[in-house]
Structures are given as C-alpha cells and as structure tokens.
C-alpha positions in Angstrom: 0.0 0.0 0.0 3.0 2.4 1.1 4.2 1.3 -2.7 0.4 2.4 -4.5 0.7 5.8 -1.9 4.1 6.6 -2.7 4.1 5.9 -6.9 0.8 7.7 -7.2 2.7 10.6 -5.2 5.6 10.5 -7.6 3.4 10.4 -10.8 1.5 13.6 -9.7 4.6 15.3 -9.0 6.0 14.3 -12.5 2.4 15.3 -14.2 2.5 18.7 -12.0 5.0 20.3 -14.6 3.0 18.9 -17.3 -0.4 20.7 -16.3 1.4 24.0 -15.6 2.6 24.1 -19.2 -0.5 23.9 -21.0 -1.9 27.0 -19.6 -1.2 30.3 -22.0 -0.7 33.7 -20.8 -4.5 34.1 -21.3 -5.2 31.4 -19.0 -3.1 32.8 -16.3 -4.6 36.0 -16.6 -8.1 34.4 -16.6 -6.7 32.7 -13.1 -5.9 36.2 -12.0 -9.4 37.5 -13.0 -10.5 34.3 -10.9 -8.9 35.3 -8.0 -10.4 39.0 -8.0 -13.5 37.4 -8.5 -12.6 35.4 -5.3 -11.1 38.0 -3.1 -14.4 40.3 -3.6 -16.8 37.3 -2.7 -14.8 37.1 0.2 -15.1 40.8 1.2 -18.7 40.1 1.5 -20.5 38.8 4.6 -22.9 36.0 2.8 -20.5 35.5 -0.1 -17.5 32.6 -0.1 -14.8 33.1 -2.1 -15.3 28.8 -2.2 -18.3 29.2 -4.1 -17.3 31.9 -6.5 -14.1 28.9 -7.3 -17.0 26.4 -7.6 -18.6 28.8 -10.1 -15.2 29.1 -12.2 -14.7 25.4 -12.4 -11.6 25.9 -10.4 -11.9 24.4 -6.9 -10.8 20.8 -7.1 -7.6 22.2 -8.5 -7.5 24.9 -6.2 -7.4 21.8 -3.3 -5.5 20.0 -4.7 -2.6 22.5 -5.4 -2.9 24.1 -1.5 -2.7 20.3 -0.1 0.3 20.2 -2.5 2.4 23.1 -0.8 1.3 22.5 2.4 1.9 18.6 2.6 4.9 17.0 4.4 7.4 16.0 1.0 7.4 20.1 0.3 8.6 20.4 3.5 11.4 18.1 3.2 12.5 20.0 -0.2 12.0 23.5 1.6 14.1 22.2 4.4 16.9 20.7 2.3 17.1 24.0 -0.3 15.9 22.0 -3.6 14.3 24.6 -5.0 14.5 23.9 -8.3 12.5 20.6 -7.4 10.1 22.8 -5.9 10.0 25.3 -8.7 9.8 21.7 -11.1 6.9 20.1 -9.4 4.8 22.7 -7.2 1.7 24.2 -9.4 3.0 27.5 -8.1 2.5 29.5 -11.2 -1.8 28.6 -10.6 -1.4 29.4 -7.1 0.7 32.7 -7.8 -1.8 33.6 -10.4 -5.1 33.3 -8.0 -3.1 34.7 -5.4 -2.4 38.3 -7.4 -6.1 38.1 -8.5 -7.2 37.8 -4.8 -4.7 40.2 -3.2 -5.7 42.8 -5.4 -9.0 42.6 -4.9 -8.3 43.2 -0.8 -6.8 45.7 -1.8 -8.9 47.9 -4.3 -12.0 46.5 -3.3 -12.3 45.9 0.5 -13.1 49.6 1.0 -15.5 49.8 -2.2 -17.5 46.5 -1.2 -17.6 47.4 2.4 -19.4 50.4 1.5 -21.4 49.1 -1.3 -23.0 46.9 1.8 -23.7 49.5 4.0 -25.2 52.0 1.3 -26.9 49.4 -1.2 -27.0 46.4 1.0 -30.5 45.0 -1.1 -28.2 45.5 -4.6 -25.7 44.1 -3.1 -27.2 41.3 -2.2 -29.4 40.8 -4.8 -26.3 40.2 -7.3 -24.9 37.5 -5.2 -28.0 35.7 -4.3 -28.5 35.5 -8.9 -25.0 34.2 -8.6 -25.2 31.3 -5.8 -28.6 30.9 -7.4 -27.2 29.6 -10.7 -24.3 28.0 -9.6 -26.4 25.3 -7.7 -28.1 24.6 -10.2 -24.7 24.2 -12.7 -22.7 22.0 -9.9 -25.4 19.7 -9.7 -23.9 18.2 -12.8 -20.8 17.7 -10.8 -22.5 14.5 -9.1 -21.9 11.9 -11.4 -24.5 9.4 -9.8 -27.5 10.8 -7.4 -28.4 8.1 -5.1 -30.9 8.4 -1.7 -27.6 9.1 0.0 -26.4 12.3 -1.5 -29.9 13.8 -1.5 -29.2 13.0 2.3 -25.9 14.7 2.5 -27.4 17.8 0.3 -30.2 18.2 3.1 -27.5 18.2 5.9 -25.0 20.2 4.2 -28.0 22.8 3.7 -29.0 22.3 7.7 -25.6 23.1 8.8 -24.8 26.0 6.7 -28.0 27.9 7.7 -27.4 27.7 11.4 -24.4 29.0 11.4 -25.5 31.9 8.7 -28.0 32.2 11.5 -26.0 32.8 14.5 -25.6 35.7 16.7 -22.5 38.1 16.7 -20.7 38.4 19.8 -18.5 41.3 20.9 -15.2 39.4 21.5 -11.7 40.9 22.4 -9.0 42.5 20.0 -6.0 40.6 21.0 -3.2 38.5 19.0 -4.7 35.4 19.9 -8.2 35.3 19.1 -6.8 37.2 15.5 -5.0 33.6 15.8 -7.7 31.7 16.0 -10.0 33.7 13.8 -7.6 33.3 11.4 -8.0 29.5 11.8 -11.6 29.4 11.1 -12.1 32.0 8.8 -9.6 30.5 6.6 -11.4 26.8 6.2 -14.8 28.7 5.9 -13.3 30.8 2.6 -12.6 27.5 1.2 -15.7 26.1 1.7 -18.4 27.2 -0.5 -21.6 28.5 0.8 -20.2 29.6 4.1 -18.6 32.8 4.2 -15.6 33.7 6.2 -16.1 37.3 6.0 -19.8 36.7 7.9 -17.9 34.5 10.2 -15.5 37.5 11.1 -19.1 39.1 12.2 -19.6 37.0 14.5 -16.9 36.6 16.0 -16.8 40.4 16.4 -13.7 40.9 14.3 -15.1 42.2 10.9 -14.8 45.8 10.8 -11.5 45.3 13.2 -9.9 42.8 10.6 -10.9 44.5 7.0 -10.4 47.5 8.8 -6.6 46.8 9.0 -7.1 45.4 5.0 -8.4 49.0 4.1 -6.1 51.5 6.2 -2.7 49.9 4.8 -4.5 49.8 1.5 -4.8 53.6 2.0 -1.2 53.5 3.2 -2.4 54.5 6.6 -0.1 51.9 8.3 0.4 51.7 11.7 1.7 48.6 14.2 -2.0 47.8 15.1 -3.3 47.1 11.6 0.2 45.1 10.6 0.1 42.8 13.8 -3.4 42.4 13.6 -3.2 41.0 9.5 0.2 38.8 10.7 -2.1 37.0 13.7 -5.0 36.4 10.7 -2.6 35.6 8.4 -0.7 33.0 10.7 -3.5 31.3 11.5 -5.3 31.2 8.1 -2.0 29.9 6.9 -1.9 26.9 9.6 -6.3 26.5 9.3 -5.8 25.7 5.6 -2.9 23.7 5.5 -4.5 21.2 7.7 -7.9 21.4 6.7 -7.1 21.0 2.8 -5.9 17.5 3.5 -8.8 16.5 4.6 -10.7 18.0 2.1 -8.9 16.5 0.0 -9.0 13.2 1.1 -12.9 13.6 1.3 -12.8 14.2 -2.8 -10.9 11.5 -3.8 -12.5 8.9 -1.5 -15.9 10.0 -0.9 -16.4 12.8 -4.5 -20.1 12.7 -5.1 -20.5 12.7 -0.8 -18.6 15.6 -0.6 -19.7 18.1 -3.8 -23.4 16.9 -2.7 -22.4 18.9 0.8 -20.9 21.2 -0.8 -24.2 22.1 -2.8 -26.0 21.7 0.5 -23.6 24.2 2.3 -24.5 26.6 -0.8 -28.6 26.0 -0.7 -28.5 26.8 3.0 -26.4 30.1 2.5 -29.1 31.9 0.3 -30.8 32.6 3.7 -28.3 35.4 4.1 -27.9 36.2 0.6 -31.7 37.2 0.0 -31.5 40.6 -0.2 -35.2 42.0 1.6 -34.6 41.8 5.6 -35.9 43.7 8.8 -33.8 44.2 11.6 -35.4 42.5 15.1 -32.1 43.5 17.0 -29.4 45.7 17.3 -26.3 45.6 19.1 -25.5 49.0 21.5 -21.9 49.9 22.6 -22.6 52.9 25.2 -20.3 54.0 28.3 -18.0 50.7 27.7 -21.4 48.9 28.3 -22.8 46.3 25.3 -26.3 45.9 25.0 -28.8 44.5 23.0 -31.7 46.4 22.4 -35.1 45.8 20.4 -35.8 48.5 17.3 -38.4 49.4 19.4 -36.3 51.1 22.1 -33.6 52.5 19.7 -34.2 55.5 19.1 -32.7 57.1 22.7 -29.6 55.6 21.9 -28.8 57.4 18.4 -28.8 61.0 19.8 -25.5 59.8 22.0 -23.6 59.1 19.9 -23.1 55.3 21.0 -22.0 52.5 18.8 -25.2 50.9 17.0 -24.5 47.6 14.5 -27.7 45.4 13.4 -26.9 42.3 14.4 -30.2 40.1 14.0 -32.0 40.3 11.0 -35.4 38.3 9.9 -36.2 37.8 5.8 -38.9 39.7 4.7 -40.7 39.8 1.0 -40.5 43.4 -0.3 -42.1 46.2 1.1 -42.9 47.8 -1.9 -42.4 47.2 -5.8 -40.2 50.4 -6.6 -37.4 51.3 -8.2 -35.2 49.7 -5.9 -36.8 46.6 -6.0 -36.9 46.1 -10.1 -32.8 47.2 -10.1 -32.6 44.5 -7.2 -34.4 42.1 -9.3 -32.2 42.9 -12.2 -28.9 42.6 -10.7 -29.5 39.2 -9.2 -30.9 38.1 -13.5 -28.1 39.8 -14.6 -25.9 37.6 -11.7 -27.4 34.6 -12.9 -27.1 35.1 -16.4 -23.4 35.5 -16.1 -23.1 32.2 -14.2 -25.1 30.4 -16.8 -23.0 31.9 -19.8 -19.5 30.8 -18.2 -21.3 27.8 -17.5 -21.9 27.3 -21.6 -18.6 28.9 -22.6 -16.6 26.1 -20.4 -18.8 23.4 -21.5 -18.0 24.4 -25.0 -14.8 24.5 -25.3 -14.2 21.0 -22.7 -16.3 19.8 -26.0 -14.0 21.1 -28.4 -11.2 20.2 -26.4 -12.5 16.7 -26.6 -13.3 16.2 -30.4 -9.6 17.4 -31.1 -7.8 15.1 -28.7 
C-alpha cells in the first residue's frame, strides 16, 4: 500500500510540470481575473470566495494544489534548499496567479464592497444571491450518480450551513490570539463554498476590526495595530488551511459525489443570508463601555449619543414595496445569474472542443 501511496505521489509530482505548461498567458490571466473574482466574494458577509471557485470550475484544483504546498514531502525540499524541485513540481505559477487576483482585490476592493453593503445592501445582495442561485443549479452536474444518500448529504450540508448563517455576533476581544484563531476558522470557511468567512468574522466580532486593518494599509495609513493584527490572521489562516485541505482532499478522492453533494447543500442553506429584503429585530449597542442588546423598538434614545449601533439580527422579509429599488434588485440578481449560466456554456463548450480534437 505504502508502494500504491508513494508511486501515485511520484506520478502527480512528475504530471504537475505537465499541467502548468498547458496553460497560456491568457489562462493565467483568466486565473488572476479568478482570484479577483474570489477576493471580492470574500469581502462580502454571505458570499464565499469557495463558491465563486466552484462557479469558475476551479476548486478541485485549487485543493489540490494548496494540499500540494502544504503537505509534508514540500517540506522536506523547503528544508533541504531544492528549490529547483520545488520550482519543477509545485503548481505555483496557478497558485501565484489566484493569489495576485485575490490580493488585489483586498486591496482595491475591500473599502469599495464594504461600503457598497452598508449604502446598497438589497443590490448588493441581490447580485450574489443571482450568482449562488445559478451555480447550484450548474454543480449539480458535478454529481456523477445521485443516489438516496447524496440527496441525504445535500439536506444536511444545507442544515448546517443555515445555522451557522443564522448565529448571533458576539462582541469578542482584540487581541493577538483570538486574531490567531479567527484566522483558523475564517480561513477553512473561505474555502468552503456556501459559508462565508467574511460573515464569520461578524460574528466573531472581528469584521470591521480585521478589514479594517485590510483598508487602512490599503490607504497606506499603516500603523503597528493594523500590521500585527493581519500577521495573527494571516498565521493562523495559513496553519487552518494547510491542515484542513488534507482532509478536504481526502474527502474528494475517496468519498467525491459525498462531498460536492455537501458542498451544494452548504450553498442552498447560504441563500438565507444572501436574499437581499430583511428587517432588523435586534441591534447591538456599545454605550459607556457597556454592550447591549436592544429591540428597534427602544432605539431611538440611543442614536442621539452618539453610542455605537451595528444590526446584528435580521429576519427575511418579502419586499415592502415594488419600486425602483426593488426592479434594479431584481435585475442585478438576473443579470448575476445570467453570467453564471454563460461561463457555465462557454466552459462546457470549449471541454467539448477540447475533446473532439484530442
């Protein structure tokens, strides 16, 4: 068995160099475009930068190639200075590529989405819930056989996803070690589609504090708060994924149609959060070092002094009223699926072509 493991480990290394070469300067900067595309869903509470890989056909690759840096024969090559065996056999150049794509959309469009939330939140919204809406219904495909058992795994997946998209944020402290461990989590849920890390960050209480720090050095407003607090998220997004990608990994290859079928379930349950029509039943109060949670009811007394107000529970609602607002809303989330369902028919067609020349 150590024999099968270890000539299957050597074949994908020898294939690695292999897959990197077919891809042209376009594809790379397609992969870039990819990674934007990730890096904003991420900005979003509600969005995952998982699912927008899912929608770009990229994720099983994208697994793959983080479980490939992050697995224990890299480390012997890092350790013993082979770099040219690394440079040989590591799919670098897609994670390089992804990883522009996503940096620079923290960095140009952190701020913009952030406020694009607050001021359009319904738009906003709207556009990503055409977008998830579409790309269930395209990775369904993805299962090769439905049996009772998926259909079982879809309903959980779905379960699981809209509790937590239902949970409460918490005011929690702004220290090294919970960035640490928010770090940790945030990280795995990024990678997973349907649950979004940057709605995880709210509630654990470290949203605005974490892409906060994204947005002021963005603006080149560093300072020693913002740059310790991104090294504590960064450490411990970097340690979250590299263990949690082997066993995603090992979930796909062993268990495939399981896992995508939880994967669509994690993506069904997320549209709670993504439909864009909601009241707020709570809000969260910061006043005289005091938190409190207080009704919309009794609100009003607190916005005259000046205390810190957030909505923190919100209920979905159908629209108040069929205006303006509501018809853009409606066509953002068409024109969010329609996109979905052309890149959908633009891969498809060229894997066909693809297929009837080889």
């Amino acid at each position: 068995m150590d024999f099968i493991n270890e000539r299957d480990s050597m074949k994908e290394q020898n294939e690695a160099p292999a897959l990197q070469e077919k891809r042209s300067i376009g594809g790379y900067i397609k992969l870039g475009l990819a990674g934007f595309a990730m890096g904003v869903a991420n900005v979003i509470p509600g969005v995952s930068g998982g699912t927008m890989a899912f929608i770009l056909g990229i994720y099983e690759e994208l697994i793959e190639s983080i479980r490939k840096f992050a697995s224990v024969p890299t480390f012997k090559l890092a350790f013993a200075f082979k770099i040219k065996k690394m440079y040989d056999t590591l799919p670098w150049r897609f994670l390089l590529a992804l990883g522009i794509g996503v940096l620079i959309a923290f960095g140009s469009a952190a701020k913009l989405f952030t406020k694009a939330l607050e001021s359009y939140p319904e738009l906003t919204f709207a556009f990503f819930f055409g977008l998830v809406l579409a790309s269930i219904l395209t990775v369904f495909k993805k299962v090769k056989k439905w049996q009772a058992s998926r259909y079982v795994m879809l309903v959980i997946g779905a379960l699981v996803a809209y509790l937590i998209v239902t949970l409460v944020p918490v005011d929690t402290p702004n220290v090294w070690w919970f960035s640490f461990i928010s770090g940790m989590i945030v990280i795995c849920a990024m990678i997973l589609p349907g649950i979004s890390g940057s709605f995880l960050l709210l509630v654990l209480g470290q949203y605005k504090y974490v892409w906060g720090s994204v947005a002021a050095i963005a603006s080149r407003q560093i300072s020693m708060d913002a740059v310790s607090t991104l090294f504590w998220v960064g450490s411990g997004c970097i340690v979250g994924i590299g263990s949690f990608v082997h066993l995603l990994n090992w979930l796909f290859r062993k268990f495939h149609d399981l896992t995508v079928a939880t994967l669509i379930g994690f993506m069904v349950g997320s549209m709670w959060k993504l439909w864009p029509w909601k009241k707020i039943t709570l809000f969260s109060v910061k006043a005289q070092g005091e938190l409190l949670h207080v009704k919309p009811a009794d609100i009003e007394p607190y916005q005259t002094t000046g205390a810190k107000i957030k909505p923190i529970v919100e209920q979905n609602m159908m629209p108040a009223n069929f205006d303006k607002m509501f018809w853009y809303a409606i066509g953002l989330a068409v024109l969010g699926f329609v996109i979905v369902i052309i890149m959908e028919y633009v891969a498809n067609r060229k894997e066909s072509l693809e297929n009837c020349e080889s």
